[in-house]
C-alpha positions as CSV (number, residue, x, y, z in Angstrom):
1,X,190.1,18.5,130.4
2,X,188.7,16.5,133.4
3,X,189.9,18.0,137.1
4,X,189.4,16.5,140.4
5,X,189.9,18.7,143.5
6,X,190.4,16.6,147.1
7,X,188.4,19.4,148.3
8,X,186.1,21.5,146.1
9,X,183.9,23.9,147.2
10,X,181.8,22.2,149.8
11,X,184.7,20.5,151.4
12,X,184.2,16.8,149.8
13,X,185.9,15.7,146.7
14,X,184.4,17.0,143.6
15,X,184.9,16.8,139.8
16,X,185.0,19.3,136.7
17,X,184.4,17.3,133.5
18,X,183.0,17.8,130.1
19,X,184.1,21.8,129.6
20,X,181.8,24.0,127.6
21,X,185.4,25.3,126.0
22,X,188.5,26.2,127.1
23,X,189.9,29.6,128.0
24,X,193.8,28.7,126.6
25,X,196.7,31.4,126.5
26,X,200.2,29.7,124.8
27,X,201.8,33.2,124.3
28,X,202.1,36.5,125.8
29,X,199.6,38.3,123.2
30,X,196.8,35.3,124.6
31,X,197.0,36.3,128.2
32,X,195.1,39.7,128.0
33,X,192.0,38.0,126.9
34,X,192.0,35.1,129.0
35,X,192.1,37.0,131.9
36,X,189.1,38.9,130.6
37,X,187.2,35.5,130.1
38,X,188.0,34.2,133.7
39,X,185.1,36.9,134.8
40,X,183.0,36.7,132.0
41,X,182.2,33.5,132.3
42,X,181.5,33.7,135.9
43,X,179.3,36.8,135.1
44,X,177.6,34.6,132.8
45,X,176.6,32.2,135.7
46,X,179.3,29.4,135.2
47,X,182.2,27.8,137.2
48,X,186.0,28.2,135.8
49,X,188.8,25.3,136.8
50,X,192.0,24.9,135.8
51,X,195.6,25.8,136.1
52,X,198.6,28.7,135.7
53,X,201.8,27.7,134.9
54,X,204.5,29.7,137.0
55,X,205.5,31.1,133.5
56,X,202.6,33.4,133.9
57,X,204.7,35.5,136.0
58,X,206.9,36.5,133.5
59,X,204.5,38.0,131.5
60,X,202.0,39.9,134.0
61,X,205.6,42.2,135.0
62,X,206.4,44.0,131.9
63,X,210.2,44.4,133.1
64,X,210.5,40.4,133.2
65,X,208.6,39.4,129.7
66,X,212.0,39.0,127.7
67,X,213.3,36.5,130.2
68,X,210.4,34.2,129.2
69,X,211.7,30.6,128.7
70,X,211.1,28.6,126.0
71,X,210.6,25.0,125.6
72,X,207.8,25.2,128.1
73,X,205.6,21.8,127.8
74,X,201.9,23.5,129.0
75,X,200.2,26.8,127.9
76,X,200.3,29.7,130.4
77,X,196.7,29.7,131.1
78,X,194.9,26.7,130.7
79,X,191.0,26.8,132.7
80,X,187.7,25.2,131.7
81,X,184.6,26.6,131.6
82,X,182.1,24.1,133.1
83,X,178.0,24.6,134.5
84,X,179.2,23.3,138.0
85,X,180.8,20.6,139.8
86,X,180.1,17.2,140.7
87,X,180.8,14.7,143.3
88,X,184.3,12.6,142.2
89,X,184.2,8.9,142.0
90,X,186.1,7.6,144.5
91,X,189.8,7.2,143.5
92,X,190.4,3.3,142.6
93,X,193.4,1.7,143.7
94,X,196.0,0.3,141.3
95,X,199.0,-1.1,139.9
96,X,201.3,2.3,140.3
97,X,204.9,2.7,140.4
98,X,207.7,5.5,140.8
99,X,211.2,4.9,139.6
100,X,214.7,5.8,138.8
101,X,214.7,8.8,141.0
102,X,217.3,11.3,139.5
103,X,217.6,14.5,140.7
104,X,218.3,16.9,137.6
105,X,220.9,19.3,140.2
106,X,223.5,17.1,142.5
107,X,224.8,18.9,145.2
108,X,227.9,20.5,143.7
109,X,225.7,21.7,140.8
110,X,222.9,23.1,143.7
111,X,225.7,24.4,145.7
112,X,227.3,26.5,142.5
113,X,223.5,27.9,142.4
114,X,223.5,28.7,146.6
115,X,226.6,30.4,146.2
116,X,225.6,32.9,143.3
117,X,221.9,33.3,145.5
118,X,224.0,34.1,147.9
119,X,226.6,36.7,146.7
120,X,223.3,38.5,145.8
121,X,221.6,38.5,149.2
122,X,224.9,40.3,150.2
123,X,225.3,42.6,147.8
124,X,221.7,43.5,148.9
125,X,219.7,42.9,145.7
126,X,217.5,40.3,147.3
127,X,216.2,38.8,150.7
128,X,215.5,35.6,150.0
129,X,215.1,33.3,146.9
130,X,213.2,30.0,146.0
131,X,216.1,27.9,144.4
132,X,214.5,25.0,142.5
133,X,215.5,22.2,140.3
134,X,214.1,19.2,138.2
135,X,214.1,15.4,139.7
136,X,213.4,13.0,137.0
137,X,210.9,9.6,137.6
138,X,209.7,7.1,135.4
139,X,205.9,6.2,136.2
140,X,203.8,2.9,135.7
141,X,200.3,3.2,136.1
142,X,197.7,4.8,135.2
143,X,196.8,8.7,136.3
144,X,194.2,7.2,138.8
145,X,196.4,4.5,140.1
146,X,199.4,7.1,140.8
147,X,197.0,9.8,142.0
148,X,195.6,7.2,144.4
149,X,198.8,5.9,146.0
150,X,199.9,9.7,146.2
151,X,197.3,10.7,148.1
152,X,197.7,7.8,150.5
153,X,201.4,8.7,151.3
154,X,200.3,12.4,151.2
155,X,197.0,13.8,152.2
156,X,197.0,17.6,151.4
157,X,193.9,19.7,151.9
158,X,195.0,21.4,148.6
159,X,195.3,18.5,146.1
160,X,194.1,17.8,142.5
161,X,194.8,15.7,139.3
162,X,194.5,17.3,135.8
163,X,194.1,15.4,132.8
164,X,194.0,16.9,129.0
165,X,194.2,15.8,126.1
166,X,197.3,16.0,124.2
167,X,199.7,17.6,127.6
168,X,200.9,16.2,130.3
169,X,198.7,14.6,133.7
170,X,199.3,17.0,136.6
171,X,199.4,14.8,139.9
172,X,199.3,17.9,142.8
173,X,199.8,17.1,146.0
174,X,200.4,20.1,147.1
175,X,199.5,21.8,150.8
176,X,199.8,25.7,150.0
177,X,196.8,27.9,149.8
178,X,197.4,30.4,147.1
179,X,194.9,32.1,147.8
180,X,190.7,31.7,148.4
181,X,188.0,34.3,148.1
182,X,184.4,34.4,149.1
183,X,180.8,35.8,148.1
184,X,181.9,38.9,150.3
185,X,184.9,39.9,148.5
186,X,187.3,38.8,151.4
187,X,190.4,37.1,150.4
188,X,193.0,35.1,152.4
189,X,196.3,33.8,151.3
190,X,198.4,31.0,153.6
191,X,201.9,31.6,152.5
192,X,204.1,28.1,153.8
193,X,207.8,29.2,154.3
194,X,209.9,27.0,156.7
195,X,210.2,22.8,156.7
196,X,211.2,20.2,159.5
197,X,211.4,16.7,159.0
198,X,208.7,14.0,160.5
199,X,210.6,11.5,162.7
200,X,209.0,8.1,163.2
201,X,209.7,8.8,166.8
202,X,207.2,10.9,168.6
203,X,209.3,12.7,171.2
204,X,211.9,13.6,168.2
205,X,209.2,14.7,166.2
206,X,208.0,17.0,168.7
207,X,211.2,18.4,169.3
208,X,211.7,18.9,165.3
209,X,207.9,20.7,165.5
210,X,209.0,22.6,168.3
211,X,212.6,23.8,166.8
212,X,210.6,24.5,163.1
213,X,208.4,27.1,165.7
214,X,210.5,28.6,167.5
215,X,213.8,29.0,165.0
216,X,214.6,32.3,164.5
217,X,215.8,32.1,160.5
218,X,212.7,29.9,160.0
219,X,211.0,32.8,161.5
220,X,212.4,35.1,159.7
221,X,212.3,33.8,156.2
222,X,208.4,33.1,156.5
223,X,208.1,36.8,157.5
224,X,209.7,38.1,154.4
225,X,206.6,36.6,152.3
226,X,204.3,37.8,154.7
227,X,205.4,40.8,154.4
228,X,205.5,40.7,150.5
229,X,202.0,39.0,150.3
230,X,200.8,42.0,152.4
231,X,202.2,44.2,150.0
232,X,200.6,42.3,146.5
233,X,197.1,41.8,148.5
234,X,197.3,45.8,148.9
235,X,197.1,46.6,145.5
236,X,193.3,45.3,145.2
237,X,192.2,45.5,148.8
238,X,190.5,48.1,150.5
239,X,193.2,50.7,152.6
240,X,193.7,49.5,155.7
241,X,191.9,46.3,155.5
242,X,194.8,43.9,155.2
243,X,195.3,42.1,157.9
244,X,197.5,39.2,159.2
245,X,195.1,37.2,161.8
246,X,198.2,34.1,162.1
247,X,201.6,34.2,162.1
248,X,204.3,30.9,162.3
249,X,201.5,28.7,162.6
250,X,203.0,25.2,161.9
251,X,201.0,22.6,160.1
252,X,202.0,18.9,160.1
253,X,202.2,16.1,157.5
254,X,203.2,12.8,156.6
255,X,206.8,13.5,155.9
256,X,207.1,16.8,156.8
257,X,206.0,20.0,159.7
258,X,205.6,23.2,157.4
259,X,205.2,27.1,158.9
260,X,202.6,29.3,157.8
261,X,201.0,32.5,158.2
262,X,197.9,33.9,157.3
263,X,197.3,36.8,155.6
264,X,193.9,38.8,154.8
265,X,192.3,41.5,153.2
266,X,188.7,43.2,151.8
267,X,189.1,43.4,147.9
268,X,187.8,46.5,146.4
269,X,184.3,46.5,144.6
270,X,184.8,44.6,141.3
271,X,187.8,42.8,142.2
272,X,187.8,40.0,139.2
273,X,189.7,36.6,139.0
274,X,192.1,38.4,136.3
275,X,193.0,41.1,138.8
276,X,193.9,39.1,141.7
277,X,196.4,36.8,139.4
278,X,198.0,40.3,138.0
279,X,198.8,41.5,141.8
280,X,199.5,38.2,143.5
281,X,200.6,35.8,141.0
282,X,202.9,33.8,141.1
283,X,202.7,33.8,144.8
284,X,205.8,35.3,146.7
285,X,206.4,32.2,149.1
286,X,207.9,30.6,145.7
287,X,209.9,33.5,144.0
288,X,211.7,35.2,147.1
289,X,211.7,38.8,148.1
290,X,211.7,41.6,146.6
291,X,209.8,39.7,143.8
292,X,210.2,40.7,140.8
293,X,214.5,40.8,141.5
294,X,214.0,37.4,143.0
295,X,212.6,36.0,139.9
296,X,215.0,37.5,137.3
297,X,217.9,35.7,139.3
298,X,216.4,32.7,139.2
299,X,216.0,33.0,135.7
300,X,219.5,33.1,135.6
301,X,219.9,30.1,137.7
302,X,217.3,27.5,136.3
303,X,217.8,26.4,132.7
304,X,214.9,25.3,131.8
305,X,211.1,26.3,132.5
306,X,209.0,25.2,135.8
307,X,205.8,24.8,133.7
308,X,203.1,23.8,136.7
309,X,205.2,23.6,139.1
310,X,205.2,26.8,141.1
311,X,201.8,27.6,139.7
312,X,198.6,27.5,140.3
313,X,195.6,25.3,140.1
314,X,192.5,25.8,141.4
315,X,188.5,26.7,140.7
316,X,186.0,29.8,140.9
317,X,182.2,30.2,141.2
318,X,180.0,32.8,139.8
319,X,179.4,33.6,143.2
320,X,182.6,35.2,144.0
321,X,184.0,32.2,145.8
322,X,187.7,30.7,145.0
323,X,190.3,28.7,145.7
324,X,193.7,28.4,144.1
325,X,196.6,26.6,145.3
326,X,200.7,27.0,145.2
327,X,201.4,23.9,142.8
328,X,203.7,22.4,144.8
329,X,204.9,19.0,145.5
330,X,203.0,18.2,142.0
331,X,204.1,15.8,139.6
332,X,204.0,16.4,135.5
333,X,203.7,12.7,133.7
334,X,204.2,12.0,130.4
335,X,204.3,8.5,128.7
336,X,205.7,7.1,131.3
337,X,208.1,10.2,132.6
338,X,207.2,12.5,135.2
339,X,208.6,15.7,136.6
340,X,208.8,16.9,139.9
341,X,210.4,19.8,141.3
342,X,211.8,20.9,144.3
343,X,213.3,24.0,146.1
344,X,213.2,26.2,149.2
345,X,213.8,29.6,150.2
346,X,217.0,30.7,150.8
347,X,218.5,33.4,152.9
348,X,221.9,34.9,154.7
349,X,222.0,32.4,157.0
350,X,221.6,29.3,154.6
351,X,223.8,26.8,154.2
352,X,224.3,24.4,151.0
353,X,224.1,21.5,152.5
354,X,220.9,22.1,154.7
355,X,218.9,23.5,151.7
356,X,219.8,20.5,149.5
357,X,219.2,18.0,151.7
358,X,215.8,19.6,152.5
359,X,214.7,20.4,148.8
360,X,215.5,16.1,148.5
361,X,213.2,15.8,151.7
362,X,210.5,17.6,150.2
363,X,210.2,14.7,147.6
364,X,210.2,12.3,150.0
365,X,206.2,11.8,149.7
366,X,206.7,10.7,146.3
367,X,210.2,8.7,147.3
368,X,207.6,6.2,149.3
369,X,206.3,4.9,145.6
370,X,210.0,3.6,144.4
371,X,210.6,0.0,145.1
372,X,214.4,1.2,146.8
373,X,212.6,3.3,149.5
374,X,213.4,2.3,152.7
């Protein structure tokens, strides 16, 4: 398994390759152990890259392991264990092509799935919920060559490209901190909840940065996960330590102005890599709120599983340090087919319409490498 990470742990673009083995869990009974590898292996000096499938989540909350799916294409735990980093190649350019862009929910099917989130949110079992759903690409080119024209249409302070033998390339280009941690035992998470549009025309484009900040539901809906991240980072912080130093910044991209909030605490004495993912993972800006209720309806909802995205992927140091995205905006390829899935939060005051048209905007990035984009 060879990772590259836009942004390892100095800043610059760095590489894990040649792993001394693999820390692998395909079923529930394999996750136990891997988590209790994660540490040992820092504790024996050594770096640990890699990814968590949004599956995961099922099985580190004993009231949702029966709603595991099957059919899932990657194991749940998948990380390397590797002597360090290096510095990555630069990327090389190359023939790369996305096509046939075919959304696995049209809008009748995605408004059927509003409507039951919906009836929910009234009936007051939930807040909010992260509605998502399969589009369907076929890719030419190689990993590189796709990676590359990705990360020209989408520069992400958060990206990184997977490849392993025998499973699918993961192509992230995904802007969400999960979460980071350094030699001090402080821990941050950047939950992103709320999405604009980029206009081509600068005083539109402020105005849509401008609404995104200001909007009250926008507003709202991001502090829902603040609130709920504040809640998981609790459970291995010290009392009174969790903080939350930003709130409704807006960050902007190519395609797209995103809200976030930050959200910080000091973990208690002995705080491992397995016992952050057991109280934060999956991260809460991609189930809904309350969590656990969240993620049993959409279980309901979405036939088939997430795999990556809605993970994680990231790296840790023996040192203490970390960094773990939310896989989003990340493409799965396979012999010449690749995933990618979208979705937003949704809440009282959502419409159909809106939420459709903006889980299709969120793909936009990799819209820009068909030959029909205009």
């Amino acid at each position: 398994m060879q990772i590259r990470f836009d942004h390892g742990p100095d800043g610059t673009a760095c590489s894990f390759a040649r792993a001394q083995r693999l820390i692998v869990a395909e079923t529930p009974a394999d996750v136990p152990a891997a988590l209790e590898a994660l540490d040992a292996a820092r504790a024996d000096g050594l770096w640990v890259a890699g990814y968590a499938t949004y599956e995961l989540g099922y099985v580190l909350e004993p009231k949702l392991a029966p709603l595991l799916p099957d059919g899932r294409r990657l194991p749940l735990i998948q990380l390397g264990v590797y002597d360090w980093p290096s510095i990555a190649d630069a990327l090389r350019p190359g023939a790369a092509e996305l096509s046939g862009f075919t959304p696995g929910w049209d809008a009748a099917r995605y408004a059927s799935g509003f409507r039951c989130v919906h009836d929910y949110i009234c009936a007051g079992d939930i807040y909010q919920a992260n509605l998502t759903f399969p589009i369907a690409l076929q890719a030419q080119g190689g990993a590189q060559a796709l990676y590359h024209a990705l990360d020209r249409v989408q520069p992400v302070r958060f990206g990184a490209m997977i490849e392993q033998e025998g499973l699918p390339t993961i192509l992230s280009r995904s802007p969400e901190l999960f979460f980071r941690t350094d030699t001090r035992g402080w821990i941050e998470t950047r939950p992103m909840k709320g999405t604009m549009p980029r206009s081509d025309d600068a005083a539109e484009d402020a105005r849509h940065r401008f609404f995104l900040q200001t909007d009250e539901k926008n507003r709202a809906e991001n502090l829902m996960i603040v609130d709920l991240l504040r809640n998981d980072l609790s459970r291995i912080s010290e009392p009174g330590s969790v903080e939350v130093p930003e709130l409704f910044s807006i960050e902007s991209y190519e395609t797209v102005h995103q809200m976030t909030s930050l959200v910080t605490g000091q973990m208690v004495d002995g705080t491992g890599l397995g016992d952050i993912f057991r109280a934060l993972f999956p991260c809460g800006s991609i189930t809904g709120a309350p969590k656990v209720r969240a993620m049993e309806i959409l279980r309901e909802l979405e036939p088939v599983a997430r795999d990556i995205y809605c993970g994680s992927i990231g790296w840790a140091a023996p040192d203490g340090r970390s960094e773990f995205n939310v896989a989003i905006r990340t493409l799965m390829v396979e012999e010449g087919q690749a995933t990618l899935n979208v979705g937003g939060g949704l809440v009282y005051d959502s419409t159909a319409e809106a939420e459709y048209e903006e889980a299709l905007w969120k793909a936009r990035f990799a819209r820009r490498l068909t030959p029909d984009f205009a």
